[in-house]
C-alpha positions as CSV (number, residue, x, y, z in Angstrom):
1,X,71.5,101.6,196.5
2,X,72.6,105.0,195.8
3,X,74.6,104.9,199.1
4,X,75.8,102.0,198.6
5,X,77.4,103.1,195.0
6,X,78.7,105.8,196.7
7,X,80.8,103.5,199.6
8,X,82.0,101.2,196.8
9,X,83.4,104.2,194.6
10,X,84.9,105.3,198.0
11,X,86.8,102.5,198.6
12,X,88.0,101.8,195.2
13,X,89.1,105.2,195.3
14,X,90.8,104.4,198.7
15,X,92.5,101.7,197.3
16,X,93.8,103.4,194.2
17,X,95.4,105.6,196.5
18,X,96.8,103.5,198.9
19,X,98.3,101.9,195.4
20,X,99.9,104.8,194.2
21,X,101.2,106.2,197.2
22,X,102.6,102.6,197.7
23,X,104.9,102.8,194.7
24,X,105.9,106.7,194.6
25,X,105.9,107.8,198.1
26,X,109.4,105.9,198.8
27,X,110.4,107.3,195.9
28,X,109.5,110.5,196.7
29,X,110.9,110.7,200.5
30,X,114.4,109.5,199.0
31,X,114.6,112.1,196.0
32,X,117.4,114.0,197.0
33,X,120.1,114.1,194.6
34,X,119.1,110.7,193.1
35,X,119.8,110.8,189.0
36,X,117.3,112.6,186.8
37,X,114.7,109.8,185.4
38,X,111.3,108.9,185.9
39,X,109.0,106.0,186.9
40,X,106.6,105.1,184.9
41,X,103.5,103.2,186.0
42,X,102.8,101.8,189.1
43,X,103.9,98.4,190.5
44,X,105.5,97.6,186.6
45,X,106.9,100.9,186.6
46,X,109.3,101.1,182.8
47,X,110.1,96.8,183.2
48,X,108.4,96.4,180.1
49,X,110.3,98.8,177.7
50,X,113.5,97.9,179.6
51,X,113.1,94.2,178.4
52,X,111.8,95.0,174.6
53,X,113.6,92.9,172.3
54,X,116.4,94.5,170.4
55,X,119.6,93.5,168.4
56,X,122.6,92.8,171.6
57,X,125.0,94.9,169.5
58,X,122.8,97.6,170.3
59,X,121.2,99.3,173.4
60,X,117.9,99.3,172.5
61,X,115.3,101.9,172.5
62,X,115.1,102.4,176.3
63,X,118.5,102.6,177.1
64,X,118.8,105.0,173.9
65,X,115.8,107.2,175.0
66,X,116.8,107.4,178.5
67,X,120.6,107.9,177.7
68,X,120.0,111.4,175.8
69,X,117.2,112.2,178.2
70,X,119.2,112.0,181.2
71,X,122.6,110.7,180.9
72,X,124.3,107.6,181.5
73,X,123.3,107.3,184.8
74,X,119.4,107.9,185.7
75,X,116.8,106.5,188.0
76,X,113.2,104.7,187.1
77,X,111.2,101.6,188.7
78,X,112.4,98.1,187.3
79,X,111.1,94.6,188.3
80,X,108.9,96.4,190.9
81,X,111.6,98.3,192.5
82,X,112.9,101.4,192.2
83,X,115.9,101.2,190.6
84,X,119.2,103.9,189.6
85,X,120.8,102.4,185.7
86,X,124.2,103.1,185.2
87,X,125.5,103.3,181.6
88,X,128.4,104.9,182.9
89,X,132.3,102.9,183.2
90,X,133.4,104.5,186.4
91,X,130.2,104.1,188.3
92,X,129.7,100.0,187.2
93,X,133.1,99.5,188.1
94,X,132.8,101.2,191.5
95,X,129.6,99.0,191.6
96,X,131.0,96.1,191.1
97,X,134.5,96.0,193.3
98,X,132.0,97.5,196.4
99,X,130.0,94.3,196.0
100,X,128.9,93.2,200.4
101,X,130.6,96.9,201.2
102,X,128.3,98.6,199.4
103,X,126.2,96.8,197.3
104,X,124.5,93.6,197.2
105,X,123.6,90.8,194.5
106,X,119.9,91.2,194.3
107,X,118.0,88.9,191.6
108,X,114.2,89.0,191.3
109,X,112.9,86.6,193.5
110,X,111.5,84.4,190.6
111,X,114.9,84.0,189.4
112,X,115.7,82.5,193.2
113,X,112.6,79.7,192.7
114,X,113.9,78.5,189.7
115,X,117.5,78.9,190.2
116,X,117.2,77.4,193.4
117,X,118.0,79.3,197.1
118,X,121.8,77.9,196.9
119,X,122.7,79.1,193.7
120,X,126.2,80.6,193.3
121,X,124.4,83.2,191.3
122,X,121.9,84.6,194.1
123,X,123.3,83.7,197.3
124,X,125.3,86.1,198.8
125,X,128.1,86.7,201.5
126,X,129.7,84.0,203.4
127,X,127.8,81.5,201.4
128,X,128.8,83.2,198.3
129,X,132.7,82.9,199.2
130,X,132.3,79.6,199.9
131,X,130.7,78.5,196.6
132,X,133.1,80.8,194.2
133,X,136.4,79.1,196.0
134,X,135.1,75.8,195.2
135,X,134.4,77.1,191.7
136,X,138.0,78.3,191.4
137,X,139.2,74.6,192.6
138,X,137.3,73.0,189.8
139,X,138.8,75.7,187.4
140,X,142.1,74.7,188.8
141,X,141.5,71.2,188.6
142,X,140.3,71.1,185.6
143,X,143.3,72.7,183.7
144,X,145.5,70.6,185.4
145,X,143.9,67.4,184.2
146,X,146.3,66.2,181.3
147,X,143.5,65.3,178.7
148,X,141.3,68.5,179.4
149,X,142.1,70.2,175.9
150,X,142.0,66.6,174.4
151,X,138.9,65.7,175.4
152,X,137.9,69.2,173.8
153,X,139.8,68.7,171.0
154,X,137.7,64.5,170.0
155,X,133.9,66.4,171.1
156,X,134.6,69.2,168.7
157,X,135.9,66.7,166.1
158,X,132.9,64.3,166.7
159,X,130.1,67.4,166.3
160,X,131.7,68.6,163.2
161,X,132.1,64.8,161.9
162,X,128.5,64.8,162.0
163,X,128.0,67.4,159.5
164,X,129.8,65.7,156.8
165,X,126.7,64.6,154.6
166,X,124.9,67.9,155.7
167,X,124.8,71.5,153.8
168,X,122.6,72.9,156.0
169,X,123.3,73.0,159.4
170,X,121.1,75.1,162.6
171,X,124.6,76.4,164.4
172,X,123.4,77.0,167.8
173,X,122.3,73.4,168.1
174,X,125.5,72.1,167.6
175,X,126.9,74.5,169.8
176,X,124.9,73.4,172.4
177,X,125.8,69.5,171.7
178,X,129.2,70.8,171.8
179,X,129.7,72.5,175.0
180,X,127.1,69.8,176.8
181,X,129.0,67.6,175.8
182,X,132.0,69.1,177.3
183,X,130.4,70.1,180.5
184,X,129.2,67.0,181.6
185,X,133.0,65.3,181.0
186,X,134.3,68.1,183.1
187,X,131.8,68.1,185.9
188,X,130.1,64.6,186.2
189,X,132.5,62.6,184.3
190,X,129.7,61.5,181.8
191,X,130.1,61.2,178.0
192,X,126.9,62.4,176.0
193,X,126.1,58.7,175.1
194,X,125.0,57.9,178.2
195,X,121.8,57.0,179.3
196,X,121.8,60.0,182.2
197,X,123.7,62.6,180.3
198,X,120.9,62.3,177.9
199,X,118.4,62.6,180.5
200,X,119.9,65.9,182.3
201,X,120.2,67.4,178.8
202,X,116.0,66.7,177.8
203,X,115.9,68.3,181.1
204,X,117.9,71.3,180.8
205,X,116.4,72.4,177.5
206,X,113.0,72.7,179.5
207,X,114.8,74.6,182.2
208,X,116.4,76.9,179.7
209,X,113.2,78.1,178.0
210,X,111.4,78.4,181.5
211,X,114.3,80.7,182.5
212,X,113.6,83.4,180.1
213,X,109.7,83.0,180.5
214,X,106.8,85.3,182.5
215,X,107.3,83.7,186.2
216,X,104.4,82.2,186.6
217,X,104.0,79.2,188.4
218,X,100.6,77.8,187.1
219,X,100.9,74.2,185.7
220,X,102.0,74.0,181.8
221,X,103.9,77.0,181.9
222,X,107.2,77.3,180.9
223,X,108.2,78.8,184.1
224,X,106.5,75.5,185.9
225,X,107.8,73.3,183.6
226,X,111.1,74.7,183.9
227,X,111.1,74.0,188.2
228,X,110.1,71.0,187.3
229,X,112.7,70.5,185.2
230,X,115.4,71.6,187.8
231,X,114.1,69.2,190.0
232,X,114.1,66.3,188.0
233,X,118.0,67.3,187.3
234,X,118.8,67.6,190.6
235,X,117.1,63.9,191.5
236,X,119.5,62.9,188.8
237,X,122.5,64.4,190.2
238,X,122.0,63.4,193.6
239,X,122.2,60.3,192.1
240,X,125.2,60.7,190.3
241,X,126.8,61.6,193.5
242,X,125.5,59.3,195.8
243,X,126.5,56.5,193.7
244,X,130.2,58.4,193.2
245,X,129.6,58.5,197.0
246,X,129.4,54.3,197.2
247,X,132.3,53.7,194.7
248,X,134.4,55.3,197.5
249,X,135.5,57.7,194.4
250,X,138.0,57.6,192.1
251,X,139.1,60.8,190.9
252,X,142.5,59.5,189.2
253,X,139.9,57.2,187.0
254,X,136.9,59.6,185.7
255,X,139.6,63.0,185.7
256,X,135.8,65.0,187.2
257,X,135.2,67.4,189.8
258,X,132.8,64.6,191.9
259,X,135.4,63.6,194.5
260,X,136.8,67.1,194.9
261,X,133.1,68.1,195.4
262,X,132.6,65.1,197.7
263,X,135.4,65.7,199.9
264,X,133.9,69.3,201.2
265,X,132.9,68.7,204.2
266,X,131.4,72.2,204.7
267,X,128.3,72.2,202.2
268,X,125.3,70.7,202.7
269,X,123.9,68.4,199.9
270,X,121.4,70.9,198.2
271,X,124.9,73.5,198.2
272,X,126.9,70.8,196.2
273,X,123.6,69.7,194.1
274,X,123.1,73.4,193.7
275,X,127.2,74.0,192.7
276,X,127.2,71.3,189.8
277,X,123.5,72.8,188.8
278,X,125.5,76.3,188.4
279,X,128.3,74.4,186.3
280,X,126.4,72.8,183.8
281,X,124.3,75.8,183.4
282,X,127.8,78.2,182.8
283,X,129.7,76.1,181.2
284,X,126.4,75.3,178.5
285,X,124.4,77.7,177.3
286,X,127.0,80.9,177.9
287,X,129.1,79.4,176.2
288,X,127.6,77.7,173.2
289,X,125.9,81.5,172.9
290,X,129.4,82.6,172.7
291,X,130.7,80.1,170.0
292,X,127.2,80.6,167.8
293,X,127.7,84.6,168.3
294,X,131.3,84.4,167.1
295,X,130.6,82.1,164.3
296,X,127.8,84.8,163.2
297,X,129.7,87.8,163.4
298,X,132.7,86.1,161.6
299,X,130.4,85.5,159.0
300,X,129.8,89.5,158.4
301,X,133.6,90.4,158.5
302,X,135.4,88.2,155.4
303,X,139.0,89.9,156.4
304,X,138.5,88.4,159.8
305,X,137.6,85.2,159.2
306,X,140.4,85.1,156.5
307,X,142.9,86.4,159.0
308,X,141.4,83.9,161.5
309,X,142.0,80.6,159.2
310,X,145.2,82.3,158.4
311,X,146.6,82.1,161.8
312,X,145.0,78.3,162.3
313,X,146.8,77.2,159.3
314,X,149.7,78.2,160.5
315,X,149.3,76.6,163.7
316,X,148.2,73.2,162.2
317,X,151.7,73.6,159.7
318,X,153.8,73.8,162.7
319,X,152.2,71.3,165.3
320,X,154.1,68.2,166.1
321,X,152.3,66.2,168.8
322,X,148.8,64.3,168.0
323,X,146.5,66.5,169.9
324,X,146.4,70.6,169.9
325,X,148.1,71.4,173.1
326,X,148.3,74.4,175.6
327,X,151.2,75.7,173.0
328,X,149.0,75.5,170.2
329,X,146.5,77.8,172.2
330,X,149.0,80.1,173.4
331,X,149.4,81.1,169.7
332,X,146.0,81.9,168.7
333,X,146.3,85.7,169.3
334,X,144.1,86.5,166.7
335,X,141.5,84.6,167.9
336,X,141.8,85.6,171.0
337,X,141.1,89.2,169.9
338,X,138.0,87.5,167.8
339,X,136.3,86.1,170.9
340,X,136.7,89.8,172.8
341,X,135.1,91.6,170.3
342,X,132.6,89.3,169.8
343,X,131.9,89.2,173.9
344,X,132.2,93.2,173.5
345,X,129.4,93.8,170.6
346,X,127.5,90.0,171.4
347,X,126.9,91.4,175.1
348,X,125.7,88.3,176.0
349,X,125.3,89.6,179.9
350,X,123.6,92.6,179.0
351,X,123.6,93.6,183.5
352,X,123.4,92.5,186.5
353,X,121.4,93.2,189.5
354,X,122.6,95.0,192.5
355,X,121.2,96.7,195.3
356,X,122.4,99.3,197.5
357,X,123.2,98.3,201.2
358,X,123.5,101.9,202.7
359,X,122.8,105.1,201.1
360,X,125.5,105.8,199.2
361,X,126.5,109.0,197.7
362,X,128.9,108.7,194.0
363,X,130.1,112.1,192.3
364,X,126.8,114.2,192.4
365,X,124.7,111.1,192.5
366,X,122.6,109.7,195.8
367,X,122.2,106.4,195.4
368,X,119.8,105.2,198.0
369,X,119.3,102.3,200.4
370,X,117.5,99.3,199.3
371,X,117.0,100.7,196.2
372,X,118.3,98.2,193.0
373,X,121.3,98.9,191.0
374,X,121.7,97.9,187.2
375,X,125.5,98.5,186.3
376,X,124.3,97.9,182.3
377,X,127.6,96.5,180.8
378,X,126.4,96.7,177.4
379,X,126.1,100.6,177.5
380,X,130.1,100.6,178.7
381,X,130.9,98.1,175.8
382,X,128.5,100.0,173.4
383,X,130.0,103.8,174.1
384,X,131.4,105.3,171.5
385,X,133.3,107.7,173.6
386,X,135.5,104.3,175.1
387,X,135.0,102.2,171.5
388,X,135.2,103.8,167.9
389,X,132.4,103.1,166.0
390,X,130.8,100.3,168.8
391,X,127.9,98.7,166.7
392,X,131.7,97.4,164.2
393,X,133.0,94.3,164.7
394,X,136.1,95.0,164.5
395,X,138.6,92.2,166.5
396,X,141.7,94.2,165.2
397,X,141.1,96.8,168.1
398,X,142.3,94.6,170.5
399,X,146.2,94.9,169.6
400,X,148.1,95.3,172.2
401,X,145.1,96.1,174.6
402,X,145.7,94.8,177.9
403,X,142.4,93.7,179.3
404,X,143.3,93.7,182.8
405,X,144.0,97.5,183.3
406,X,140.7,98.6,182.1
407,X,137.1,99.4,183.3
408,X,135.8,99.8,179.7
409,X,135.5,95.9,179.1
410,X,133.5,93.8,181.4
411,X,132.1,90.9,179.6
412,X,132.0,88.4,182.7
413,X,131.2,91.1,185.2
414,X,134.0,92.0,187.8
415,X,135.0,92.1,191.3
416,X,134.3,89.5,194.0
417,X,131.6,87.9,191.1
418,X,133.5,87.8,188.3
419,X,133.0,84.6,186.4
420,X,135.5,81.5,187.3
421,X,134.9,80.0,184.5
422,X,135.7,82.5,182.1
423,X,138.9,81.4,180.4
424,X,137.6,77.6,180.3
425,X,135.1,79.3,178.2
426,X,137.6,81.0,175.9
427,X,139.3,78.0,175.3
428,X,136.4,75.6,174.5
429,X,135.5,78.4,171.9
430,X,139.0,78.7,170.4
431,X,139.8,75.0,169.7
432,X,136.0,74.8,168.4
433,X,136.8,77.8,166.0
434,X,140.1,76.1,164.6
435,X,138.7,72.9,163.2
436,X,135.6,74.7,161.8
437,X,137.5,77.4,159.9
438,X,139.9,74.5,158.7
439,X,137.6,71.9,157.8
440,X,134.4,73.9,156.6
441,X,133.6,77.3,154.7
442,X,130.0,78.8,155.7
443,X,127.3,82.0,155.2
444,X,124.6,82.8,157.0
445,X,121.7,81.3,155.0
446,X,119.2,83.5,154.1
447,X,116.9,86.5,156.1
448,X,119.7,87.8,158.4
449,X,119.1,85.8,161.9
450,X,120.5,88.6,164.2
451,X,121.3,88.0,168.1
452,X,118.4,89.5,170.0
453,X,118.4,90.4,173.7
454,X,115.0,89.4,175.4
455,X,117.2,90.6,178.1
456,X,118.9,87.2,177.8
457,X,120.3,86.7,174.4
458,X,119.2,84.1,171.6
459,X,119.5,83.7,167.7
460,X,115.5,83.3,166.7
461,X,116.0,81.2,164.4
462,X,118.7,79.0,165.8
463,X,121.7,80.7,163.5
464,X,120.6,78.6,160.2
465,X,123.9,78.3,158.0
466,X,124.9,76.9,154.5
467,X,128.6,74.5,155.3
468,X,130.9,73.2,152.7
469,X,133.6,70.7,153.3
470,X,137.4,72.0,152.8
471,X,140.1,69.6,152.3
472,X,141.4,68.9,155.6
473,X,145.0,66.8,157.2
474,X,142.6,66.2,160.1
């Protein structure tokens, strides 16, 4: 027996080893001059106190700790990897514009089950090109179409018709039934009455909450329900298309991307399934997390929101043709400068994930192969070095900024991944924000309901608020 003990303690012992040589001996071999850090415990290394909850107009504890520790750039183990974090501007954007030279996209494989293998957002190369061109065509196609704002311009009315009767309203609820609502027109040429848009959004609320949850796939989780979920979405597409696909199509008569998407010859079916999958998912919850982030922080700052309804009354004064047009929009400057600073302090993609290709030596710093890379764009956008007082919202800082020289503001990523759909977005969050701060005064009802980053952002409580009615010409 005693023998016996003795073997079992031996092997356990064994094992240990074989475990912790497992996780720091790589690490250990590739040292060199890799960023100060450290790794935490084996296999889960720091994950969990990188993904504590905090407020997304701050860094959180980690970053914090880890910042003044080491510097903006330092090394630990995340999502079972070793891993170098980059706080720093110059480093993300040299991250970013080496993306296939250098570096690679490289989400956790859970993300690639529920996602799905021909996502736009984990596929890489080739594949990748090939998806973000036929992105750019429906961004293209899309402002082209005639009644694009208009159709923007009757959803937002509709949603805020709705609250007529109501002085309590959950914000990010409506946002949600605003930019579905707009999605689906866009992409599958559906309005939010019908019978399948209904079904695809039931759906997509399952797959949202599974996509923030512990990936496990055991049956009644919310990571299981949530493949489930993508599934039954993508059995409804399929046969959205197919019957698209029968009808010949007719492009000229829906205004959607489904006959532009049908005439590719070059993707297979799950691609294009995939590729609407990706739209919807974009052009929903990013954005509506926009609009309710913006809607909060406006709340907070009374000079902006004055300054905001200041420039939409004077809009609405000098329009002459039924709908808000593309002129119209050209003149909201201010709210322009509203939605940056809210994407700047909201951080609502807090990073990305990269990994390195080949080593790859930056400055003093060895980055090494196959080790990930976390360009955190919320440390850039929180620095106070590149933004006075960060944590401020602030929209005035944004005069005569021009956006497109600068590495300090990255709210939609950058290089050959920056997001297509980015000024779609903007605009469906402008025209939302001029009928709401002319037809309705608000406040942010009760205990503060602040943004928190779980990594991916959300409003606890759904962003409860207290609406009026204004008199309105609309």
């Amino acid at each position: 027996m005693e023998g016996g003990l003795f073997s079992a303690l031996l092997l356990g012992s064994i094992v240990m080893l074989v475990v912790v040589l497992d996780h720091f001996l790589p690490l250990l071999l590739n040292l060199g001059a890799a960023p100060r850090g450290s790794f935490g415990w084996p296999l889960l290394g720091e994950t969990l106190r990188f993904l504590s909850p905090h407020a997304s107009y701050a860094l959180g504890s980690f970053l914090e700790d880890r910042c003044s520790r080491y510097g903006k750039v330092f090394k630990s183990h995340l999502f079972c990897t070793p891993t170098i974090v980059s706080c720093d501007k110059e480093l993300n954007h040299f991250i970013l514009q080496n993306e296939e030279k250098l570096f690679q996209c490289s989400y956790p494989r859970p993300i690639h089950g529920i996602l799905g293998k021909s996502s736009m957002i984990v596929v890489v190369g080739d594949t990748h090109k090939k998806l973000r061109n036929l992105a750019l065509t429906l961004v293209t196609t899309t402002k082209a179409r005639a009644g694009y704002l208009n159709d923007i311009e009757r959803i937002a009315l509709r949603i805020m018709g709705s609250w007529k009767d109501k002085k309590r309203i959950f914000f990010c609820e409506e946002a949600r039934k605003f930019t579905f609502s707009v999605i689906v027109k866009q992409v599958l040429g559906l309005s939010q009455d019908e019978p399948q848009a209904a079904k695809i959004l039931e759906d997509f609320l399952t797959f949202m909450k599974g996509l923030i949850s512990f990936p496990l796939y055991i049956p009644g989780t919310s990571y299981a329900k949530a493949v489930q979920a993508r599934a039954r979405i993508s059995f409804t597409v399929k046969a959205i298309l197919e019957e698209r696909r029968k009808n010949g199509g007719d492009s000229s008569q829906k205004g959607d991307f489904l006959d532009v998407l049908l005439s590719v010859g070059n993707l297979s079916e799950e691609e294009k399934v995939s590729f609407l999958l990706d739209s919807l998912l974009g052009g929903y919850e990013t954005t509506s997390l926009l609009m309710s982030m913006a809607v909060y922080f406006l709340g907070q700052c009374p000079s902006a929101l004055a300054q905001l309804k200041s420039e939409h009354q004077s809009i609405r004064a000098n329009r002459k043709d039924e709908y808000l047009n593309s002129e119209g929009y050209k003149k909201m400057e201010f709210t322009q400068h509203v939605i940056n600073e809210t994407l700047r302090c909201g951080n609502i993609v807090k990073f990305v994930h990269r990994k390195a290709l080949k080593d790859v030596r930056y400055k003093e710093y060895l980055i090494p192969c196959g080790w990930k890379v976390l360009p955190v764009l919320s440390g850039v956008h929180l620095d106070s070095s590149l933004h006075g007082n960060p944590q401020e919202f602030h929209p005035w800082r944004w005069e005569g900024y021009n956006q497109a020289s600068t590495k300090k503001f990255t709210p939609f990523g950058g290089g050959p991944r920056l997001c297509p759909g980015s000024e779609l977005a903007k605009a469906e969050v402008a025209f939302f924000l001029h009928f709401m701060v002319l037809n309705f005064r608000w406040k942010l009802e009760g205990e503060e309901d602040i943004p928190l980053a779980y990594p991916y952002v959300e409003f606890p409580r759904g962003l409860p608020l207290e609406i009026e009615p204004v008199p309105s010409d609309y």
